[in-house]
N, C-alpha and C positions, 0 to 999 in steps of 0.2 A: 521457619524450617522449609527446606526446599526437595524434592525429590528427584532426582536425576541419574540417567546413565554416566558415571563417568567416563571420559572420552581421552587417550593421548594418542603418542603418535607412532605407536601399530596397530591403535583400532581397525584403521581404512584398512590395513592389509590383512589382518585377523578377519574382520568382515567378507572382504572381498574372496580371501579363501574361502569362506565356508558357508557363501553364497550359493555358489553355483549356478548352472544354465537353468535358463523357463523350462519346465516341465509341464507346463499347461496347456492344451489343445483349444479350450474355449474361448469363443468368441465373444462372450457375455461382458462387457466394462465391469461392471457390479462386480462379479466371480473374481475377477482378474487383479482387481485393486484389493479383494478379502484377502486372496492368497495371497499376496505380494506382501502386503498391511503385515500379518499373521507373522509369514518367513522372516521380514524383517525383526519384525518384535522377539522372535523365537531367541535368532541368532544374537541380537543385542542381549538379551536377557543372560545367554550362555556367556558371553566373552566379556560382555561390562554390567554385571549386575543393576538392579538400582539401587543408589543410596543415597538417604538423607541427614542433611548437615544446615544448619543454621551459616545462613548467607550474609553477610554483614551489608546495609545498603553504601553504595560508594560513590561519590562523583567522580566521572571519567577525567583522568589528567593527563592527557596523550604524550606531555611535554613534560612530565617529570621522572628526569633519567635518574640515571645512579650516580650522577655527580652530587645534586641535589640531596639525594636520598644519605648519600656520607656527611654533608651539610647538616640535614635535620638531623644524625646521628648525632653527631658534634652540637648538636643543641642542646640536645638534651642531658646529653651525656655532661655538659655543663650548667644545667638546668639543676639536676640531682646533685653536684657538687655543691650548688651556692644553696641550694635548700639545706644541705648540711653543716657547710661551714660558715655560714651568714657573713664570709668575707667580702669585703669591698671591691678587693682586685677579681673576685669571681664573677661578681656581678657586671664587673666591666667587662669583663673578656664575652661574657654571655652575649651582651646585649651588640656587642663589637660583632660576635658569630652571627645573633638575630640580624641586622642591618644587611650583616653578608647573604644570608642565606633568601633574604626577602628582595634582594637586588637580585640573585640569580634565577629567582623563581621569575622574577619579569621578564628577564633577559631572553630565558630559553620557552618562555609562554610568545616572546614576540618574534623571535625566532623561528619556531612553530608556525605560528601560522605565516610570516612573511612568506615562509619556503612553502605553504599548502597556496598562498594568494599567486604566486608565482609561476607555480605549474599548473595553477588553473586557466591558464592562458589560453584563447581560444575556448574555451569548457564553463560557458554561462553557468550553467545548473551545479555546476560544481563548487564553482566561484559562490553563487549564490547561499547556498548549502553554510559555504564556510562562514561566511560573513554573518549570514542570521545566527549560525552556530554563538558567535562571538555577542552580536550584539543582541539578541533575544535569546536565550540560552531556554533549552525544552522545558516546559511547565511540568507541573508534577502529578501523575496520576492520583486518581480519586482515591481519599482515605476509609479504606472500606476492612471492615470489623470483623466481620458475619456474613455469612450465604442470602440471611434478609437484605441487607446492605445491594447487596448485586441483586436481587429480585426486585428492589424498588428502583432501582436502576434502567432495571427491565421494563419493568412498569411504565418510567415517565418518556422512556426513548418508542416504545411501541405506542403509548397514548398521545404524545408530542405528534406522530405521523398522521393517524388517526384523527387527531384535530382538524389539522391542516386540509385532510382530506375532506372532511366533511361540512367542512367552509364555502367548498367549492360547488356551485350548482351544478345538480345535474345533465343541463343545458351546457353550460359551461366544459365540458369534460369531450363535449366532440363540434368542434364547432364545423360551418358549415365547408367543405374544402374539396374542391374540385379533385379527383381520384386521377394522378401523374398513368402516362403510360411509358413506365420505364422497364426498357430491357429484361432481363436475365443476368445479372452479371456472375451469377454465384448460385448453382444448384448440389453442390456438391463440392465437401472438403477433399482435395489430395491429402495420401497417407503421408507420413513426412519419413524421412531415411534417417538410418542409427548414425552415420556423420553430420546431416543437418544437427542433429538431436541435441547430438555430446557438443557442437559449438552452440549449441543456442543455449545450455545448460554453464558450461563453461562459462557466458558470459554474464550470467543472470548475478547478482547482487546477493550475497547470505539473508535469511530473516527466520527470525523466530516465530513460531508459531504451537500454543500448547496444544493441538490436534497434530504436528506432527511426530511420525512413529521415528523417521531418521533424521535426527539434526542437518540442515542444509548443507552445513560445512561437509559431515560425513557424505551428505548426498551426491556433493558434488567430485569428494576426492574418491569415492567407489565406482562411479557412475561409467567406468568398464564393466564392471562386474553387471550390474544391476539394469545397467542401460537397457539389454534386447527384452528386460519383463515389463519395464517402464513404455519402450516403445510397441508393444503387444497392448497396452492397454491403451492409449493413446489412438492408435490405429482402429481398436474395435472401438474407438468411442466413434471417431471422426467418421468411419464407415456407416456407424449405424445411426448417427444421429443421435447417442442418449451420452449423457454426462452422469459418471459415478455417484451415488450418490452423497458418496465420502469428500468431494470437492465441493460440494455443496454446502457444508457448515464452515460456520465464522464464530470466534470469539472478536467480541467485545471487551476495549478497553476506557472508561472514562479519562479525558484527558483533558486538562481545564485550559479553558480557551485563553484566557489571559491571566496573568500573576496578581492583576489588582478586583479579581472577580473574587465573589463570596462563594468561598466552597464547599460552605452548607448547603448550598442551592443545585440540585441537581443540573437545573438551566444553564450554569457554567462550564458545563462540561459538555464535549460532543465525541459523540462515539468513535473511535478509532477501531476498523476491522482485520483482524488478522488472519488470514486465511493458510491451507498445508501448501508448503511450499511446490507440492509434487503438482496441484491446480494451478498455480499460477503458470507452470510451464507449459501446462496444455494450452490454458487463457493465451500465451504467448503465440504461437506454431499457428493459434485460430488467429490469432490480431494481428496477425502477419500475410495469412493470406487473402484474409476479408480486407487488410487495408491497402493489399497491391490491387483488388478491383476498384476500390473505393476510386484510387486513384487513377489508374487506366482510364475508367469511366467519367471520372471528375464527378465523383457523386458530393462532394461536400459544397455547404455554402460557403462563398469565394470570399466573405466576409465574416468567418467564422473563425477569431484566435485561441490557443488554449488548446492542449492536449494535438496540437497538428506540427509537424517539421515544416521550421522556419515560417510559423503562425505564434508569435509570443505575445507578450505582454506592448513589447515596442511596435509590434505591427500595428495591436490593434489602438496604442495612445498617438501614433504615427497619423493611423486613417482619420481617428475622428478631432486630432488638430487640425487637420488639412481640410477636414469638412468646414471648418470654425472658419478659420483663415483665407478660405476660400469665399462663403459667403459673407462674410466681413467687408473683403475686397470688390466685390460686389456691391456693395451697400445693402445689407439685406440683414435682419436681422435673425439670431439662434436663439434660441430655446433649447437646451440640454436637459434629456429625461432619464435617469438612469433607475432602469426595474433590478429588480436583487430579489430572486426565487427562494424562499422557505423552503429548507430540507427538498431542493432541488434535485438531490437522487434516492430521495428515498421516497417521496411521491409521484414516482414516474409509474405509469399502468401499464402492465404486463400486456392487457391485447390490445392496446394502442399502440408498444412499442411492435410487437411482433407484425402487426398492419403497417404498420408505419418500414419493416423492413423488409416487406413484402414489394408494396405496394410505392414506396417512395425509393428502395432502395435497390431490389430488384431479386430477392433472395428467394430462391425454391427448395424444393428436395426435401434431402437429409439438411444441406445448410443450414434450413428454417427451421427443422426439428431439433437439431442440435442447439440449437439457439432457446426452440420452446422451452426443451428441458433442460437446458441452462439454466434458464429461469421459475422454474417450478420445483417446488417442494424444496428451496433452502430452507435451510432455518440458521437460529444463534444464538448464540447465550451471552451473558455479562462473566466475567472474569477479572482478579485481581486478586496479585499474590496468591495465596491457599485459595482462596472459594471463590466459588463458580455459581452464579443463579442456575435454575432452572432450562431448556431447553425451547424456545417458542420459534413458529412457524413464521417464513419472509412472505406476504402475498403480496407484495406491491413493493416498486423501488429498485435499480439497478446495483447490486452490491456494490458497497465501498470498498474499498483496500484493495481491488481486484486490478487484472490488467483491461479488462473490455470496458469494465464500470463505463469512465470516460468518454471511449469510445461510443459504447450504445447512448449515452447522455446525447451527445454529439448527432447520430441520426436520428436520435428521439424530436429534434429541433427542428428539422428542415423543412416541415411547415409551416415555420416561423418565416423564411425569408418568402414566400410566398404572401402571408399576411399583411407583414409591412411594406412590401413593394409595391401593393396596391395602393397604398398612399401615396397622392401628388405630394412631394413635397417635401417628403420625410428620408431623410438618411437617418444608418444603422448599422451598429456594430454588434458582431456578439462574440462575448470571451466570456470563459471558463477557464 
């Protein structure tokens, strides 16, 4: 059983009527996302009730149209004939329909995607996307019963970090590293303008998320209406340096890593974070202008692929063939060591990152504050289907699902090219 606003198509307008202008004076983020939260719940409550209806689960079939669809009509529809008349010529005609209808379903599956592989042209990631679609099809989320079910869930994903952590010596956690004297690049966020806004919104990609109050879809087709209370809140974040604290929780989804893992085993699964859509757009506006200093300034390692434009996958198997091939031709012999980081964002340390973007990256003010409480006081829960575990606190670890995640992962490192460059002798790549 599911519970839901039902949604058609004069919600947005119904909404957007009965919206109206900010009415709010305060400067407070908190204040600004309650009321906004509230208004919106109010007005959906009034125009689309909630209701619950048993959801059938379905596999998506993006390719199967209504020509099909009169096909399997015609099947069936001679399926219940030859159950009745146990004639011989029914069973022919059936099987004659099956044959038809099993040839059309391939035709218009490869159809489908020929014309998705086609206009992925030029559009790696999209391309990409379609292809694993095809030949690794999404695993299946965790088969969870009970609210206990997602509490142990809870359990092995906050314990699993925890390990990890305290494997590592405490020596180990700062090691010895000459303090950069870098610039200023970033002491402060500009507020960002209700046109930047509505196109940054406009461009963002729909997602679910069961912390948000307005479905993205509606989010984005009201976002006249709704825009100047979103960008009020927005702006008193960015001014003051604190992040809502409503953008700060994450549902967790178990999602099994591979289809031939045992899914009795909690260790097969890894957490998938789903965060309100309404945070990722802030995440955006900031990852947008921290990453035009980034760039100005050339703060990133120049061998750092993964999560950078036109830094992929092929830059970084590009660089370290040519290291190979290079000392090859040389006569010299390689050694290839490849390190693979344990729950690499979820053990990352809060005041090492915030030192680290101080002190390596160049960030003061509010930037830096905005940034601390970014990072302080999330928290998350386990979720699936009906139940939901309990609520527990993030102390360490750059959130997943996020737009900065990546990113801060990314300046978290940069004491790494310093480490290994101290080495005669040693080439290095690093991708994420």
């Amino acid at each position: 059983m599911v519970s839901f606003h039902f949604l058609n198509e004069s919600t947005a307008s119904k909404f957007s009527a009965a919206f109206g202008p900010p009415c709010s004076s305060d400067n407070d983020p908190d204040s600004l996302t309650s009321q906004f939260n509230e208004h919106c719940l109010s007005i959906l409550d009034n125009i689309c009730p909630v209701r619950t209806r048993s959801v059938p689960a379905v596999n998506p079939t993006p390719w199967f149209n209504d020509s099909l669809r009169s096909l399997k009509r015609q099947c069936r529809k001679f399926e219940r004939l030859w159950k009745k008349t146990h004639l011989h010529v029914h069973l022919l005609h059936l099987k004659d329909l099956l044959t038809s209808f099993n040839s059309a379903v391939r035709d218009a599956r490869v159809s489908y995607f020929s014309i998705l592989v086609s206009q992925s042209k030029g559009k790696p990631k999209v391309l990409f996307n379609t292809i694993s679609s095809i030949v690794s099809p999404a695993s299946p989320t965790a088969s969870i019963h009970s609210v206990a079910d997602c509490e142990n869930f809870l359990s092995f994903f906050v314990d699993k970090v925890n390990k990890v952590r305290s494997s590592i010596s405490p020596s180990a956690l700062s090691p010895p590293l000459p303090t950069p004297t870098r610039p200023i690049i970033l002491d402060s966020f500009a507020p960002v303008s209700l046109p930047k806004l509505t196109k940054l919104v406009n461009s963002m990609k729909t997602s679910a998320c069961p912390l948000d109050i307005l479905p993205s879809s509606l989010f984005k087709s009201a976002f006249q209406s709704i825009g100047p209370s979103v960008l009020s809140i927005f702006n008193a974040s960015l001014v003051s340096g604190q992040v809502p604290a409503y953008f700060k929780n994450a549902v967790i989804h178990p999602l099994l890593k591979k289809r031939s893992l045992d899914a009795s085993l909690h260790s097969s699964f890894r957490p998938i974070s789903k965060l309100p859509f309404i945070s990722k757009i802030l995440e955006e506006v900031v990852a947008k202008q921290l990453t035009a200093a980034l760039d100005e300034q050339n703060i990133y390692d120049c061998l750092q692929s993964g999560f950078r434009r036109t830094h992929s996958t092929e830059t970084a198997l590009l660089r370290v063939s040519n290291d190979l091939l290079t000392h090859s031709d040389a006569g010299d012999c390689s050694v290839l060591v490849l390190l693979d980081l344990t729950a690499a964002f979820d053990t990352v340390d809060h005041h090492l990152l915030l030192e680290r973007l101080r002190d390596w990256v160049g960030l003061l003010g509010t930037a830096l504050e905005w940034f601390s409480s970014y990072l302080s006081e999330r928290s998350f829960s386990v979720a699936v289907s009906k139940f939901r575990s309990s609520t527990t606190s993030l102390t360490h670890g750059v959130p997943q699902g996020t737009v900065l995640g990546p990113l801060l992962f990314l300046l978290y490192l940069l004491p790494f090219q310093h480490i290994l460059s101290s080495f005669k002798g040693i080439s290095y790549h690093l991708f994420r």
